[in-house]
C-alpha positions as CSV (number, residue, x, y, z in Angstrom):
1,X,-84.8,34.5,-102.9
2,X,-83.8,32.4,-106.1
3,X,-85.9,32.4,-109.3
4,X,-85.7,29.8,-111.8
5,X,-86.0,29.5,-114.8
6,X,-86.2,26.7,-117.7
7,X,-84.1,28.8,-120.1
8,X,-81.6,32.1,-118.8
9,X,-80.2,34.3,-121.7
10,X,-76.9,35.9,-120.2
11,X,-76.2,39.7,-121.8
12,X,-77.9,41.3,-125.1
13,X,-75.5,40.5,-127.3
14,X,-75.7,40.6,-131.3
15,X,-76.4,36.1,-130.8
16,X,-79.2,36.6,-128.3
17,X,-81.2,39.6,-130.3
18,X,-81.0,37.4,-133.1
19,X,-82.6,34.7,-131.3
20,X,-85.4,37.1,-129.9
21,X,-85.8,38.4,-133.0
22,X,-86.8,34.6,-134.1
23,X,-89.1,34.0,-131.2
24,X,-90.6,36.5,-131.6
25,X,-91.7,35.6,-135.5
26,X,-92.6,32.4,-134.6
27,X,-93.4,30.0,-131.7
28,X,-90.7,30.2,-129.2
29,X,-90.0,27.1,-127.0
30,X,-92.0,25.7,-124.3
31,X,-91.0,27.1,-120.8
32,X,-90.1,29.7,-118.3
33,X,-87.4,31.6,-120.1
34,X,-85.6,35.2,-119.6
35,X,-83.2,37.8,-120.7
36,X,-80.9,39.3,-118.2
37,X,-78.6,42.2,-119.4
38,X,-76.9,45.0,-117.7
39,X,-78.9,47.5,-119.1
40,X,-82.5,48.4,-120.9
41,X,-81.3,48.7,-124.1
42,X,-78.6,47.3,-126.3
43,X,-76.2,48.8,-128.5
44,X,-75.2,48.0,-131.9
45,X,-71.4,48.6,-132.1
46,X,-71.2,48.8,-135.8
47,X,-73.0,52.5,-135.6
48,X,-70.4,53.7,-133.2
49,X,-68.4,55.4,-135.5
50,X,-71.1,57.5,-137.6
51,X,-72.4,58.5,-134.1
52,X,-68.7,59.8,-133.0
53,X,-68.7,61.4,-136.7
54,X,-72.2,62.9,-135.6
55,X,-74.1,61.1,-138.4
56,X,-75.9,58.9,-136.2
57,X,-77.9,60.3,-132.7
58,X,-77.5,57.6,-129.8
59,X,-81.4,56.4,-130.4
60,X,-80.3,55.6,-133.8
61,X,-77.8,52.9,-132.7
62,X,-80.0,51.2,-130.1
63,X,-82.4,48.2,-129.8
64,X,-84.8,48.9,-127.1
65,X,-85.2,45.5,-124.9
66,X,-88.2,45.5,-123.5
67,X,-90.3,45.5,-126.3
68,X,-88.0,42.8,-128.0
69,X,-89.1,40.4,-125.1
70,X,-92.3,41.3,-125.3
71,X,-92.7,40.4,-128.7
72,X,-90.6,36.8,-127.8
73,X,-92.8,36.4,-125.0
74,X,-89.5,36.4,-122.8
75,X,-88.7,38.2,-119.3
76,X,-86.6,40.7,-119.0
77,X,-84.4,41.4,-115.9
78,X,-81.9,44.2,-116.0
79,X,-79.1,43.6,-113.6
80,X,-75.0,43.2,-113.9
81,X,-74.1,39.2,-113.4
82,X,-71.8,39.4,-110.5
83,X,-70.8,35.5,-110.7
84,X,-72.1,32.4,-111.8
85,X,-71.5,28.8,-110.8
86,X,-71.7,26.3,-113.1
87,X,-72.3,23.1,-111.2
88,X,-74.8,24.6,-109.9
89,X,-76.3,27.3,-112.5
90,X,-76.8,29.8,-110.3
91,X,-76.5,33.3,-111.0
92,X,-75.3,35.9,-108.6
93,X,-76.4,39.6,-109.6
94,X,-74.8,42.6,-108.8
95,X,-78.1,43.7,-106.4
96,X,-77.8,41.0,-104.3
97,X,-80.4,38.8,-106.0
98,X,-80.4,35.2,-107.2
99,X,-81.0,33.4,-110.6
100,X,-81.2,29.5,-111.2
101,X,-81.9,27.6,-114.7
102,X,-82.1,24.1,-116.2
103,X,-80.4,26.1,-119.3
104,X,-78.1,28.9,-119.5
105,X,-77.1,30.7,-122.5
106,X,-73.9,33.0,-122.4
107,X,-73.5,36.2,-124.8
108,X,-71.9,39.1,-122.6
109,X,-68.9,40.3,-125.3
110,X,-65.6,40.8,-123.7
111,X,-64.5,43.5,-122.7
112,X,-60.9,45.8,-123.7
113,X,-57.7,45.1,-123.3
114,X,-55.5,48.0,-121.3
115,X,-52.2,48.3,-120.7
116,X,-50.6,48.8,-117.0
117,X,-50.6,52.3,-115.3
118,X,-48.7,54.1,-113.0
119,X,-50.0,57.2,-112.0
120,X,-53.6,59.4,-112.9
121,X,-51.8,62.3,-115.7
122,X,-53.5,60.5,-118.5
123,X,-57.0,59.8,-118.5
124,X,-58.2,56.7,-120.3
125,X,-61.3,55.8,-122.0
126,X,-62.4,51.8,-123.2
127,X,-64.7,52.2,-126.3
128,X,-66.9,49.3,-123.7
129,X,-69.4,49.5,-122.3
130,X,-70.4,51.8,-125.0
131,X,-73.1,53.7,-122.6
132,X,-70.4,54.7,-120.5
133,X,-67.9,55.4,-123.8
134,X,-71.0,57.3,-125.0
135,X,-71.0,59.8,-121.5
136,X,-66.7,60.1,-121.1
137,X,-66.7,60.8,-124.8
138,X,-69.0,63.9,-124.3
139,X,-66.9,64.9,-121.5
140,X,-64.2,65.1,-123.5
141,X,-66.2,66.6,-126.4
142,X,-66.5,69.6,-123.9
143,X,-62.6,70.3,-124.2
144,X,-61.4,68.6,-127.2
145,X,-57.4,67.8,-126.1
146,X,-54.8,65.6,-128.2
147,X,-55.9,62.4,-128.2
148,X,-54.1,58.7,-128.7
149,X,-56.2,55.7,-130.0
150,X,-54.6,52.2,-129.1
151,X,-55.7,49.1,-131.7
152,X,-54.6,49.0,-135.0
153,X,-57.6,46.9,-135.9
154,X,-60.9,48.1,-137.8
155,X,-62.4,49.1,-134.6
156,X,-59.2,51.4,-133.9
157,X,-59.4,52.6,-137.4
158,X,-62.8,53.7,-137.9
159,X,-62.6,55.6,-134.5
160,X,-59.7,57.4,-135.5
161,X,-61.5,58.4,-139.0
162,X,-64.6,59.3,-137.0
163,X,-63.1,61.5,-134.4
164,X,-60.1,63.1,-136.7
165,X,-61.3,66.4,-136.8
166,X,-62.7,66.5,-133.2
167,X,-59.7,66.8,-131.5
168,X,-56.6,69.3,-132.3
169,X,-54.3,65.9,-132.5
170,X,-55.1,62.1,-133.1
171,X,-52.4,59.5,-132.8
172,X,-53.5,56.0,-133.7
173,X,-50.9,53.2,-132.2
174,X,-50.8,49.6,-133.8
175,X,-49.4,46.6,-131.9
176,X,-48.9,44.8,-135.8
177,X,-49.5,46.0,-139.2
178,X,-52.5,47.8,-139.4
179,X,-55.6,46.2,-139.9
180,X,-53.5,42.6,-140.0
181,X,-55.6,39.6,-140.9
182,X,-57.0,42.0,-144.1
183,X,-56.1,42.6,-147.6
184,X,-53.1,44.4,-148.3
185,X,-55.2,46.7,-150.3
186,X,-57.4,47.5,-147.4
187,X,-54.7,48.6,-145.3
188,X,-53.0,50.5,-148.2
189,X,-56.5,52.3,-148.9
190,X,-57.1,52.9,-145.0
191,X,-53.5,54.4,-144.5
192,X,-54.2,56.6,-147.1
193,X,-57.6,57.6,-145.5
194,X,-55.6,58.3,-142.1
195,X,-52.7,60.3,-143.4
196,X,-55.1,62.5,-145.2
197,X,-57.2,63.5,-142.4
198,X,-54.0,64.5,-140.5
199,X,-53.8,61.0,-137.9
200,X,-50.4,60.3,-136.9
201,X,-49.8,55.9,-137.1
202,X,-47.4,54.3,-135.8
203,X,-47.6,50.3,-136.4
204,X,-45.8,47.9,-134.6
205,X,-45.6,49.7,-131.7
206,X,-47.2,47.5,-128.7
207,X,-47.8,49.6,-126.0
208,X,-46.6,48.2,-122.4
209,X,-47.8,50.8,-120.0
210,X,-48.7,54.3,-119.2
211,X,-46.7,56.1,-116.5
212,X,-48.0,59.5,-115.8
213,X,-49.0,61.1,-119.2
214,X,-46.4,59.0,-121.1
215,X,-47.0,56.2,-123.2
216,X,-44.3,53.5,-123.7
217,X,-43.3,50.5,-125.6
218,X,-40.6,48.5,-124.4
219,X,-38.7,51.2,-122.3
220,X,-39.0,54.3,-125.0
221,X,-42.0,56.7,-124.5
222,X,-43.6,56.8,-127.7
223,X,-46.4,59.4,-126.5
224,X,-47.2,62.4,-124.7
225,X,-50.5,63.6,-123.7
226,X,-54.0,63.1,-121.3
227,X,-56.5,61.7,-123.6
228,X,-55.9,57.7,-124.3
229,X,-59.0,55.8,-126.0
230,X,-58.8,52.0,-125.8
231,X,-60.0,50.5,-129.1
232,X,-57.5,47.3,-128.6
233,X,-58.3,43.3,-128.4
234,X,-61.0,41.6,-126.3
235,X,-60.2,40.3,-122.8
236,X,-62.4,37.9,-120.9
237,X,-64.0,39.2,-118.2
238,X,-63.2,37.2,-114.9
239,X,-66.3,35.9,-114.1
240,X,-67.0,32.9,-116.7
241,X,-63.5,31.1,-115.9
242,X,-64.1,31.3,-112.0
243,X,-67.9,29.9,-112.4
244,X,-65.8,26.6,-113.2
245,X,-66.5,26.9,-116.7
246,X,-63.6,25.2,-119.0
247,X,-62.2,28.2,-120.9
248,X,-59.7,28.8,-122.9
249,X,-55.7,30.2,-121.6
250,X,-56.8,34.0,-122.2
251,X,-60.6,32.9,-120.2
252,X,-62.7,32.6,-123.2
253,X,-65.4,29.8,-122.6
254,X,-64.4,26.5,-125.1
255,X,-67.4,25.3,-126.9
256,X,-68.3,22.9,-128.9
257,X,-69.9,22.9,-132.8
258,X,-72.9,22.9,-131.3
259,X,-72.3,26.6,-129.3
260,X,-72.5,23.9,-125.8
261,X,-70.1,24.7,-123.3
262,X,-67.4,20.9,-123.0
263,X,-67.4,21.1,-119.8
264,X,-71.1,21.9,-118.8
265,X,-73.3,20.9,-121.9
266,X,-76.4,22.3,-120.2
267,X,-74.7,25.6,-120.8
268,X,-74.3,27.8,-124.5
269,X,-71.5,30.2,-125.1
270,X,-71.9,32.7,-128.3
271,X,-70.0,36.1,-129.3
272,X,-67.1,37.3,-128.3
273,X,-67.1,35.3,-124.7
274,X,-66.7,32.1,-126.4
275,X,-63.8,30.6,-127.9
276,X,-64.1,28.1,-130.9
277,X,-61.3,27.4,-133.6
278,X,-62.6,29.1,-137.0
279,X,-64.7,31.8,-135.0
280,X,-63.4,34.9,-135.1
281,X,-64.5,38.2,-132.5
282,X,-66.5,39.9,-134.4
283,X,-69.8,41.0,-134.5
284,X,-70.6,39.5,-137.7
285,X,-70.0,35.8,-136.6
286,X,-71.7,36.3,-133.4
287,X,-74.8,37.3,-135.7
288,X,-74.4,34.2,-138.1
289,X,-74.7,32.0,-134.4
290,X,-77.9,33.5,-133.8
291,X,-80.3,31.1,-136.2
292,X,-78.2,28.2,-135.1
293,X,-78.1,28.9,-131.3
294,X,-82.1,29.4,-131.6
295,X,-82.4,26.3,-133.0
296,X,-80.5,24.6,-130.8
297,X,-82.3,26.3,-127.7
298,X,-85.3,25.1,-129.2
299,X,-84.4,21.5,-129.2
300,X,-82.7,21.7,-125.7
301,X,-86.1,22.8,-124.1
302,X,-88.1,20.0,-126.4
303,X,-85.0,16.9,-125.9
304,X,-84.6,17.1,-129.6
305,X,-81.5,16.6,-131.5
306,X,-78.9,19.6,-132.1
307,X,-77.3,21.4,-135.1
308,X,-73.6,22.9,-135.7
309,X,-72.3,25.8,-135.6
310,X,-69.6,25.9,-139.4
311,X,-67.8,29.4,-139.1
312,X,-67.8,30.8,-142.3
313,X,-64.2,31.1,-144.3
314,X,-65.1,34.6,-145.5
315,X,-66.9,37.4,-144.2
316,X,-67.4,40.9,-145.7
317,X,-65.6,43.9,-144.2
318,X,-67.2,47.6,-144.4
319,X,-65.0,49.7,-142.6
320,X,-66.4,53.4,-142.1
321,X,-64.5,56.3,-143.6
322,X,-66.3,59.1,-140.9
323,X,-67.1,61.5,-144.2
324,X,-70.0,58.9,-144.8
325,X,-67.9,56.9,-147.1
326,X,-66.2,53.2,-146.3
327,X,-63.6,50.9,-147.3
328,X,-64.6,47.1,-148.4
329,X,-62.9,44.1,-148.0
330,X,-63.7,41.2,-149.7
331,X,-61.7,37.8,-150.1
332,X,-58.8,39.7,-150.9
333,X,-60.8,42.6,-152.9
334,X,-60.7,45.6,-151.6
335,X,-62.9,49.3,-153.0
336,X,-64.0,52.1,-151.4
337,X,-66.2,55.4,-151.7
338,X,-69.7,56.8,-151.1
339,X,-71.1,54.0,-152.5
340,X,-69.9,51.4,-150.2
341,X,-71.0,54.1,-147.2
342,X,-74.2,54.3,-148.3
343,X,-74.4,50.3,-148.1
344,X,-73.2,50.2,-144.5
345,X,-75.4,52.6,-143.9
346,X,-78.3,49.9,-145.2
347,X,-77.3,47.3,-143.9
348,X,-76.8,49.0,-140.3
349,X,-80.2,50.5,-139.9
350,X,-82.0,47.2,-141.3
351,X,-80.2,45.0,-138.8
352,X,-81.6,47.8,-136.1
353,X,-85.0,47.7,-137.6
354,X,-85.4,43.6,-138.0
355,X,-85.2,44.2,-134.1
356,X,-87.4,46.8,-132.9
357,X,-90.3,44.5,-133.1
């Protein structure tokens, strides 16, 4: 049996809470609409480090769902997507069952990169889906074994300053420079960070597969050991390029300034799924598309004109130290210290709070 719907909002991403969140204040559009994520609550990625460091608990990093909707007078269905076509918008869920809408609205993340593997000697880990990180990093907790962290970006970072003293080795490996794209100062204030709480780095060091327990780049083994955690780059998850969608070479749906899909307008694309020159993947522009992709919603349902989307040329970087601390980066400034933890800190819980409604 299909449902329809006037309105379908794909995956609890940072976009979509935001949008709840807005509903939820105010009068939401006119319609049948609905969330559908994988799961009953969703996590907020920023926290992920303090709760490795154990300064957060796993309640403390999530936004329960149901209440959210509630408050946005909006239905929540929890199942995986399993496909989607997108002549048709139909939705296929991973129980068998069947969703149609006049409107779709796409914010599912991406999920990690990983490198090719021969063999089962090393056990490896994706930081996402972070329920699922959560449980195999407890495993591991049980046994604490060397460990090797792949992505030399803040992610990759403020896991290996989280975990440091959790496990009897840490070795953090870095396609590029570390932390490329930031200031110079960042990076010279995070290597600092790392060397002191023991991690070995090694930067420009791609990795190009695992075989056995090995890791190597090019033909050398660079690494020895079980334990890998992927902290790497985003990779589109297969679904949204064989719907028919236009996407991008690496599977990222193109959209327009105004979040719309080129190739199906009756469709929006936010977050980390989406690919749109200027827009980087990161949790902080998917949250500055939130009050423009509700607006636009808004005017879908009611056949009123839509806004665009301007990335912004800056954005703030607070990258946890894991001793409550954390290193800022802004427009080529970089500091760090207590203080600047203690403002993450802030900002993190408020953005959880503004959405337990």
């Amino acid at each position: 049996m299909t449902h329809h719907y006037d309105l379908l909002l794909i995956g609890a991403g940072h976009a979509h809470l935001g949008v709840l969140r807005r509903w939820a204040l105010v009068e939401r559009p006119p319609g049948r609409i609905a969330l559908l994520s994988a799961g009953p609550v969703a996590w907020y990625s920023g926290m992920l480090p303090g709760l490795l460091a154990g300064r957060h608990s796993a309640a403390d990093c999530q936004v329960e769902l149901q209440s959210l909707c509630r408050a946005a007078k909006v239905e929540l269905i929890v199942s995986a997507v399993e496909g989607l076509s997108a002549a048709q918008q139909h939705v296929q869920l991973s129980d068998g069952g069947t969703l149609n809408a006049s409107w779709l609205s796409l914010n599912v993340g991406a999920q990690v990169s990983a490198p090719s593997q021969r063999g089962e000697a090393m056990h490896v880990l994706a930081v996402k889906p972070f329920a699922e990180f959560i449980d195999g990093w407890q495993h591991w907790q049980s046994a604490p074994q060397p460990l090797a962290i792949l992505g030399g970006g803040a992610a990759g970072v403020e896991l290996a300053l989280a975990i440091a003293g959790r496990v009897p080795q840490l070795a953090l490996f870095s396609a590029g420079h570390l932390l490329d794209g930031l200031s110079a100062g960042l990076r010279l204030r995070a290597l600092g960070h790392l060397h002191q709480r023991g991690v070995w780095v090694r930067e420009d060091c791609p990795i190009s597969g695992i075989e056995e327990d090995r890791l190597f780049s090019g033909d050398a083994p660079v690494w020895r050991g079980q334990r890998l955690l992927l902290a790497s780059g985003a990779k589109a998850f297969a679904w949204p390029a064989h719907s028919g969608l236009g996407c991008d070479e690496r599977g990222f749906v193109l959209i327009a300034p105004t979040l719309q899909s080129y190739t199906h307008p009756t469709i929006f694309a936010v977050g980390d799924c989406a690919s749109l020159p200027g827009a980087l993947k990161s949790g902080v522009y998917a949250v500055r598309q939130g009050p423009i992709l509700a607006a636009n919603l808004n005017a879908a349902l009611r056949g009123l004109p839509l806004k665009r989307y301007r990335p912004q040329r800056q954005s703030l970087a607070l990258l946890a130290t894991g001793d409550g601390g954390a290193l800022l980066d802004w427009h080529g400034y970089s500091a760090g210290g207590q203080l600047f933890g203690r403002w993450k800190d802030y900002l993190d819980r408020r953005f959880i709070q503004r959405h337990r409604l």
